[in-house]
Residue frames as a rotation matrix with the C-alpha (Angstrom) as fourth column:
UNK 1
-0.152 0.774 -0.614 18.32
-0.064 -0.628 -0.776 10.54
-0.986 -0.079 0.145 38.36
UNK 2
-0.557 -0.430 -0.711 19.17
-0.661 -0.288 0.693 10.52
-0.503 0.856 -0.124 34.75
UNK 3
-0.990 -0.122 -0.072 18.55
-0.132 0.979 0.154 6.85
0.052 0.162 -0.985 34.68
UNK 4
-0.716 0.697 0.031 15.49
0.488 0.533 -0.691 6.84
-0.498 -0.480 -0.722 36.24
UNK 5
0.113 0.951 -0.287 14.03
0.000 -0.289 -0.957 9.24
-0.994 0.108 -0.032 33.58
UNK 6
-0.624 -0.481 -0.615 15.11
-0.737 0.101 0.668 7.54
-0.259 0.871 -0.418 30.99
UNK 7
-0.983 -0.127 -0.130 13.50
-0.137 0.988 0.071 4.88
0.119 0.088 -0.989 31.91
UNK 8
-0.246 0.912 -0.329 10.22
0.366 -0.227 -0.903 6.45
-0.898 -0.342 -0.278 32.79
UNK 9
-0.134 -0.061 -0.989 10.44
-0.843 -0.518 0.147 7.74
-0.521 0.853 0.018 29.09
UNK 10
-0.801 0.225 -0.555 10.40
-0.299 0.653 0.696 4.43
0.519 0.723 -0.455 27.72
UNK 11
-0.894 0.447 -0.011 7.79
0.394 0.775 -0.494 3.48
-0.213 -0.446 -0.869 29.51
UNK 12
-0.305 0.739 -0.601 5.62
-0.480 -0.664 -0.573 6.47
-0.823 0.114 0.557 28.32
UNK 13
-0.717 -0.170 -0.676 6.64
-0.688 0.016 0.726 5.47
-0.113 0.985 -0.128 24.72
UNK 14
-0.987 0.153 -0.044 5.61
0.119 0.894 0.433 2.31
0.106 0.422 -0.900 25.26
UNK 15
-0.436 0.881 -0.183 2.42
0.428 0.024 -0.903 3.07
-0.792 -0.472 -0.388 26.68
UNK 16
0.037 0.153 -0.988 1.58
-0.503 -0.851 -0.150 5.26
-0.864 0.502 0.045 24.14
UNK 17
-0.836 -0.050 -0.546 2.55
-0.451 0.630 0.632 2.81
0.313 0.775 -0.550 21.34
UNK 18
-0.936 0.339 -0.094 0.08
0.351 0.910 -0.221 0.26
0.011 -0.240 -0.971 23.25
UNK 19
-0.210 0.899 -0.385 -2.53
0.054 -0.382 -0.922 2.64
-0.976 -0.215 0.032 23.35
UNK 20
-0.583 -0.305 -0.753 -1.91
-0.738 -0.188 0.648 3.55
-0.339 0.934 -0.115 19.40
UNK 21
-0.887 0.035 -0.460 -2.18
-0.322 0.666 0.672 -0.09
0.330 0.745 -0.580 18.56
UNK 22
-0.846 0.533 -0.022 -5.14
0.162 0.217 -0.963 -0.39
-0.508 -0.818 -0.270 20.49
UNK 23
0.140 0.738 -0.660 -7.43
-0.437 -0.552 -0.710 2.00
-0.889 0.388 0.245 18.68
UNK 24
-0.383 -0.627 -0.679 -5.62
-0.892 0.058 0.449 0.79
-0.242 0.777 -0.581 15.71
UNK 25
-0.948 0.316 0.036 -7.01
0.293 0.911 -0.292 -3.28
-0.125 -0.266 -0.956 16.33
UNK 26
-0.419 0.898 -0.133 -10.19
0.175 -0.064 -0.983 -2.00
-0.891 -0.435 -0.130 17.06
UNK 27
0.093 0.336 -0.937 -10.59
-0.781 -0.559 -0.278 0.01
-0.617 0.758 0.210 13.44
UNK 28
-0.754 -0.361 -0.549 -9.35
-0.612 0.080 0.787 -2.22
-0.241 0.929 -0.281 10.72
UNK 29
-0.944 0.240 0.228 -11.94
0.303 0.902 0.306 -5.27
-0.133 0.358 -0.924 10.86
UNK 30
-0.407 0.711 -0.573 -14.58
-0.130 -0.666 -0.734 -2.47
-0.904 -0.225 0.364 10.77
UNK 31
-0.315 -0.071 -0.947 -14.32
-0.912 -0.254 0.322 -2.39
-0.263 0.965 0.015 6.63
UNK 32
-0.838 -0.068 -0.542 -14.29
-0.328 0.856 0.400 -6.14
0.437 0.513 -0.739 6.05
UNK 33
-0.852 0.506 0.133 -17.22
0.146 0.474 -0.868 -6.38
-0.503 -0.721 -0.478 8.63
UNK 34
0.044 0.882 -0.469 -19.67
-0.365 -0.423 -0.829 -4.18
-0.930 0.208 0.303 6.91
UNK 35
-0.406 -0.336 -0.850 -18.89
-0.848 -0.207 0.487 -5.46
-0.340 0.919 -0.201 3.91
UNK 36
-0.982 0.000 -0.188 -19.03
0.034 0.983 -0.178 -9.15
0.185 -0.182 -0.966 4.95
UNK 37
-0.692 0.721 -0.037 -22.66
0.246 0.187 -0.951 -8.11
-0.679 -0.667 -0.306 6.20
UNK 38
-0.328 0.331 -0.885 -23.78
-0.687 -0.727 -0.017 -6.51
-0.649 0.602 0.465 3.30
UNK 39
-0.745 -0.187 -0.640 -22.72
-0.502 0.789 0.354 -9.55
0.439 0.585 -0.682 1.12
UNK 40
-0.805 0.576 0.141 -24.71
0.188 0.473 -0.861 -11.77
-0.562 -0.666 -0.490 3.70
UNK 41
-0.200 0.898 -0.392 -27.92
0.107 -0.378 -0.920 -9.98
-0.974 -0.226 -0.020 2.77
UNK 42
0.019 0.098 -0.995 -27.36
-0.984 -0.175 -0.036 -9.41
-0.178 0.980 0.093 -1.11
UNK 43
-0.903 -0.396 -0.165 -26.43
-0.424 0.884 0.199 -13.40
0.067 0.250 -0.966 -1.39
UNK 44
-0.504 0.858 0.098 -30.12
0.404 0.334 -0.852 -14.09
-0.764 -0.390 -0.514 0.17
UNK 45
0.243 0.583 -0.775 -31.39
-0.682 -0.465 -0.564 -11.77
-0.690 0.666 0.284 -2.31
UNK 46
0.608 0.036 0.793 -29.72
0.604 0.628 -0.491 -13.71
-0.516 0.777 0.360 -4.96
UNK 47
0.929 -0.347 -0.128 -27.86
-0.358 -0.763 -0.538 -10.53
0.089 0.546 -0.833 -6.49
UNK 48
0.556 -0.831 -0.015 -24.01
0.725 0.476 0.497 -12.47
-0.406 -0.287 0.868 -6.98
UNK 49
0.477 -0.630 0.613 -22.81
0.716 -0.126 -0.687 -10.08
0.510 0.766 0.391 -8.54
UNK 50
0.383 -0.079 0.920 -22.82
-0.537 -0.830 0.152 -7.41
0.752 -0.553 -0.360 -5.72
UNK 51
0.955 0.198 0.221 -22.35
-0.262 0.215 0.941 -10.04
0.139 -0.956 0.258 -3.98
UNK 52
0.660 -0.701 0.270 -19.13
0.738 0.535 -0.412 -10.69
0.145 0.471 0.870 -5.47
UNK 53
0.218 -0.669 0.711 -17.59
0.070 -0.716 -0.695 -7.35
0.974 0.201 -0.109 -5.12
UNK 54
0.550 -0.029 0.834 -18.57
-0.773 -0.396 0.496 -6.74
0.316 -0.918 -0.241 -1.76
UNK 55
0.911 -0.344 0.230 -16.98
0.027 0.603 0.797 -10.04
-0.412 -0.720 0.558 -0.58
UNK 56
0.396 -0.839 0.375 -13.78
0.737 0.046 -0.675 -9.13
0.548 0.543 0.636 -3.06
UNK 57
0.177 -0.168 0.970 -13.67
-0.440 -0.895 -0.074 -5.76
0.880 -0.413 -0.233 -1.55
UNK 58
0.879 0.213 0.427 -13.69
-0.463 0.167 0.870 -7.71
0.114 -0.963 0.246 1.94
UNK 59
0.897 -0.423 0.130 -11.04
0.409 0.905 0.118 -10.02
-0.167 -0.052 0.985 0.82
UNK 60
0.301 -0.715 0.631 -8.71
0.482 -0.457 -0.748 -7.32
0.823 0.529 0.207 -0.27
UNK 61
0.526 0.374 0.764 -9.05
-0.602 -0.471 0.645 -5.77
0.601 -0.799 -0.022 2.93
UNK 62
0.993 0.114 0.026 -8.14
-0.114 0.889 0.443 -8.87
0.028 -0.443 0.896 4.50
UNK 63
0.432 -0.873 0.228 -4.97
0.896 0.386 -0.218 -9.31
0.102 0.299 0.949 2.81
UNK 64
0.476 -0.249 0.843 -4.37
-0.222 -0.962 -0.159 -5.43
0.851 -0.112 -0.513 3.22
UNK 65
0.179 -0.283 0.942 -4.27
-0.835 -0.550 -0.007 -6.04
0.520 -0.785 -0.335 7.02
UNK 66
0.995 0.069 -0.067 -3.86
-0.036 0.915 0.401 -9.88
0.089 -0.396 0.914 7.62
UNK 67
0.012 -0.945 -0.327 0.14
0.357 0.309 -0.881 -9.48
0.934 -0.106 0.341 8.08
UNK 68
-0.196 -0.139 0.971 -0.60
-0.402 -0.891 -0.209 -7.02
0.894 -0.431 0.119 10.55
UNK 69
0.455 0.233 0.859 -2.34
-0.833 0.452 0.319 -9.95
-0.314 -0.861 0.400 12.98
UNK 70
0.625 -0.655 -0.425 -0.26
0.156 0.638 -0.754 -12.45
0.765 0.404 0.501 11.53
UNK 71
-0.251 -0.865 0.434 2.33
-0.089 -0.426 -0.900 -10.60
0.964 -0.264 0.030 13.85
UNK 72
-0.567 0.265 0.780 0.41
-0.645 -0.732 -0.220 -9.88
0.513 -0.627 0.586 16.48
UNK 73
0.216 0.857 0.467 -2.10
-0.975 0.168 0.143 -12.93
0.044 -0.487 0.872 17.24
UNK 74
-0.097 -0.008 0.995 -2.62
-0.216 0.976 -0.013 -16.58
-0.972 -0.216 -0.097 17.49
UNK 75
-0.843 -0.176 -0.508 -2.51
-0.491 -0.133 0.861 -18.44
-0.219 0.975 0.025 13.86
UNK 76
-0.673 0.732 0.107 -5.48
0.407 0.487 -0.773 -20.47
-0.618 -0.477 -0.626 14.76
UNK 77
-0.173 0.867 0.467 -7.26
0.695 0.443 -0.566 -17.93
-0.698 0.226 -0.679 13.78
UNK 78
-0.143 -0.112 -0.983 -6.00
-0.775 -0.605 0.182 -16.70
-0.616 0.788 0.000 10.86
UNK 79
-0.989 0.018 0.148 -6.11
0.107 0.779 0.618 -19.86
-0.104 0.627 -0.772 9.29
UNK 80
-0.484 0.867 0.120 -9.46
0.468 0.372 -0.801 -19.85
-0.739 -0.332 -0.586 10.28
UNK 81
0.324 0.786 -0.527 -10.72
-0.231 -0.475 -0.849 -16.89
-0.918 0.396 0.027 8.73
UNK 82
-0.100 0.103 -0.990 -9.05
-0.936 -0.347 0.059 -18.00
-0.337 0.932 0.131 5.38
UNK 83
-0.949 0.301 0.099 -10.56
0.295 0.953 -0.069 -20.89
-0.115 -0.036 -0.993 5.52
UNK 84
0.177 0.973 0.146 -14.01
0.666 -0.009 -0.746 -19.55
-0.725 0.230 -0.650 5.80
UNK 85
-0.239 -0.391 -0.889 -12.29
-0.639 -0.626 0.447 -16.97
-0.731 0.675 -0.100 2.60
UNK 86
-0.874 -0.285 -0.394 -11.93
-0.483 0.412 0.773 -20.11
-0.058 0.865 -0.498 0.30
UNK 87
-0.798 0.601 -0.044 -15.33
0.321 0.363 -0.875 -21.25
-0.510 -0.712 -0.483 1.51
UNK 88
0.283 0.932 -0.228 -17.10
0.333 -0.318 -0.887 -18.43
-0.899 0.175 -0.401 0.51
UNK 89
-0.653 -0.071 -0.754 -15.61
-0.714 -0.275 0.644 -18.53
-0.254 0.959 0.129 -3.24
UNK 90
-0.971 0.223 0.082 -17.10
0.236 0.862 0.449 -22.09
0.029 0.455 -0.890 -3.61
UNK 91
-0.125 0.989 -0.073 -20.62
0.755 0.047 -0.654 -21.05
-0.644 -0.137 -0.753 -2.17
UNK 92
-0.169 0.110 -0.979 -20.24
-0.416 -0.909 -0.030 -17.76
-0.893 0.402 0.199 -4.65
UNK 93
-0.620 -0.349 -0.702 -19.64
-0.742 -0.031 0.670 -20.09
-0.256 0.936 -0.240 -7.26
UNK 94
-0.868 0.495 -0.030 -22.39
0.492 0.867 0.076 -22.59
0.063 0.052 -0.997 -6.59
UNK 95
-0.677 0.578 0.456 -24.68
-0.236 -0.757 0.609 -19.78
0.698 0.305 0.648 -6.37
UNK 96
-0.307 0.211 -0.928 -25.64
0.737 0.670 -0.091 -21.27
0.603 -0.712 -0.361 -2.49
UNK 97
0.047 -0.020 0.999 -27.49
-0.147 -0.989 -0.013 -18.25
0.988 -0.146 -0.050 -1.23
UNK 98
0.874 0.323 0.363 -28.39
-0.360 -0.071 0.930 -19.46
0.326 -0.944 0.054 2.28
UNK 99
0.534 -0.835 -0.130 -24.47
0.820 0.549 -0.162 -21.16
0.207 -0.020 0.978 2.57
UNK 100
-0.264 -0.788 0.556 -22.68
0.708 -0.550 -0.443 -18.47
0.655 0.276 0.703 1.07
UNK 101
0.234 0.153 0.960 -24.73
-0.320 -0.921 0.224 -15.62
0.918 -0.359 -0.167 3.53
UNK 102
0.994 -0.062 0.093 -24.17
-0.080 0.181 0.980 -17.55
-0.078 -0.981 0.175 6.78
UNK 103
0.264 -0.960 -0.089 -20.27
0.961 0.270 -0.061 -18.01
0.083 -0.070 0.994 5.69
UNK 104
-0.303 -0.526 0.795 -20.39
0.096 -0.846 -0.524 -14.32
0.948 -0.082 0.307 5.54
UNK 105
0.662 0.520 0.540 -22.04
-0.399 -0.364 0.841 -13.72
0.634 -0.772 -0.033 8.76
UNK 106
0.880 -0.310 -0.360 -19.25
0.475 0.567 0.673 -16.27
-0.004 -0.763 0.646 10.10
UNK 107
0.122 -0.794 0.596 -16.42
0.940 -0.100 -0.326 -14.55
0.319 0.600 0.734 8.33
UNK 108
0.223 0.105 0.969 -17.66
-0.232 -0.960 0.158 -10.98
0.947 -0.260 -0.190 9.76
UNK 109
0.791 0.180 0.586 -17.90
-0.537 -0.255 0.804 -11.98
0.294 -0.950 -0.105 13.20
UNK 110
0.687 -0.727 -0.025 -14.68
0.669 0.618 0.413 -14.13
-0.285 -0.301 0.910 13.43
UNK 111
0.224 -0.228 0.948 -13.25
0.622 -0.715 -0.319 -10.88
0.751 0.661 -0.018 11.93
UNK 112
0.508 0.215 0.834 -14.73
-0.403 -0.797 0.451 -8.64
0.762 -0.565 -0.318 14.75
UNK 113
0.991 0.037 0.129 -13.78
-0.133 0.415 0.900 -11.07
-0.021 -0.909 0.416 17.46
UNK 114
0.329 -0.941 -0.080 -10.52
0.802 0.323 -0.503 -10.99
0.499 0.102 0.861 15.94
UNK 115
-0.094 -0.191 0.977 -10.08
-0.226 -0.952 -0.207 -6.91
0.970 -0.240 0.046 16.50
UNK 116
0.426 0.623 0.656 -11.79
-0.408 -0.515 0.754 -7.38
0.808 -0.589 0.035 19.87
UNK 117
0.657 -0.537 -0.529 -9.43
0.720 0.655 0.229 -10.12
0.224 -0.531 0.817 21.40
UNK 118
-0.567 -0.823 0.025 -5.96
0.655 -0.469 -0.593 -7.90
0.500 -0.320 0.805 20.83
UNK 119
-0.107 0.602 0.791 -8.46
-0.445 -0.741 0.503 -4.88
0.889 -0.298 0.347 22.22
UNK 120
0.823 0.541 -0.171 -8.61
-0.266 0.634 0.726 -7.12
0.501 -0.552 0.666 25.38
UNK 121
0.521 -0.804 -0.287 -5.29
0.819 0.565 -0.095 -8.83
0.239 -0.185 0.953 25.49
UNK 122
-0.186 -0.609 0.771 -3.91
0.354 -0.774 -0.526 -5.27
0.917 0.175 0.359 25.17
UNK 123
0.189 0.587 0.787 -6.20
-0.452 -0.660 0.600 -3.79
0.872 -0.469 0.141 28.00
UNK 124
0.914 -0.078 -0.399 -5.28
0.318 0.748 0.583 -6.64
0.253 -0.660 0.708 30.12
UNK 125
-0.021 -0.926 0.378 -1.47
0.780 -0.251 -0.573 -5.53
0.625 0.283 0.727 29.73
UNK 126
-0.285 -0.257 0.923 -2.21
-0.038 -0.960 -0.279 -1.90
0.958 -0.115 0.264 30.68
């Protein structure tokens, strides 16, 4: 008896943890998204300088929470997104509005689709 509700106990935990990291996936790429979209739209304008923060601000972010799927995902596509990262310094620095806003628009949504995979993969699990 003992056993058996021990063991139903870890299984709560875990559940509970899996739910946790769920909600948890889902939030972080939320920050770097809106950001990443903003940028997009200032870069068309032409404004680099806003456009510069906002995609710093995105990039800090990034690195805030890129161990966190580092752990957790496929490297594929982390590499990826910092790949389209070093991307959009060059188009910032070439002053490439229509480049540099579609690298954000890729950079946001390879972001989101990151959050939304584990948000899947997880849901699959349960």
């Amino acid at each position: 008896m003992k056993r058996g509700m021990f063991g139903m106990g870890i299984l709560a935990v875990l559940l509970i943890l899996c739910l946790i990291f769920m909600g948890t996936a889902a939030v972080l790429p939320r920050e770097i998204c809106q950001n990443l979209y903003e940028a997009a739209d200032t870069a068309l304008l032409g404004d680099w300088e806003k456009t510069a923060a906002l995609t710093e601000e995105a990039r800090a972010a990034w690195e805030d929470i890129r161990l966190f799927y580092r752990c957790i995902t496929y490297q594929d596509q982390i590499q990826e997104i910092d790949s389209l990262f070093s991307q959009l310094t060059a188009y910032e620095r070439a002053q490439d509005g229509g480049t540099c806003g579609a690298t954000c628009l890729s950079l946001a949504d390879e972001t989101r689709a990151l959050g939304e995979d584990q948000l899947l993969t997880l849901w699959n699990l349960l």
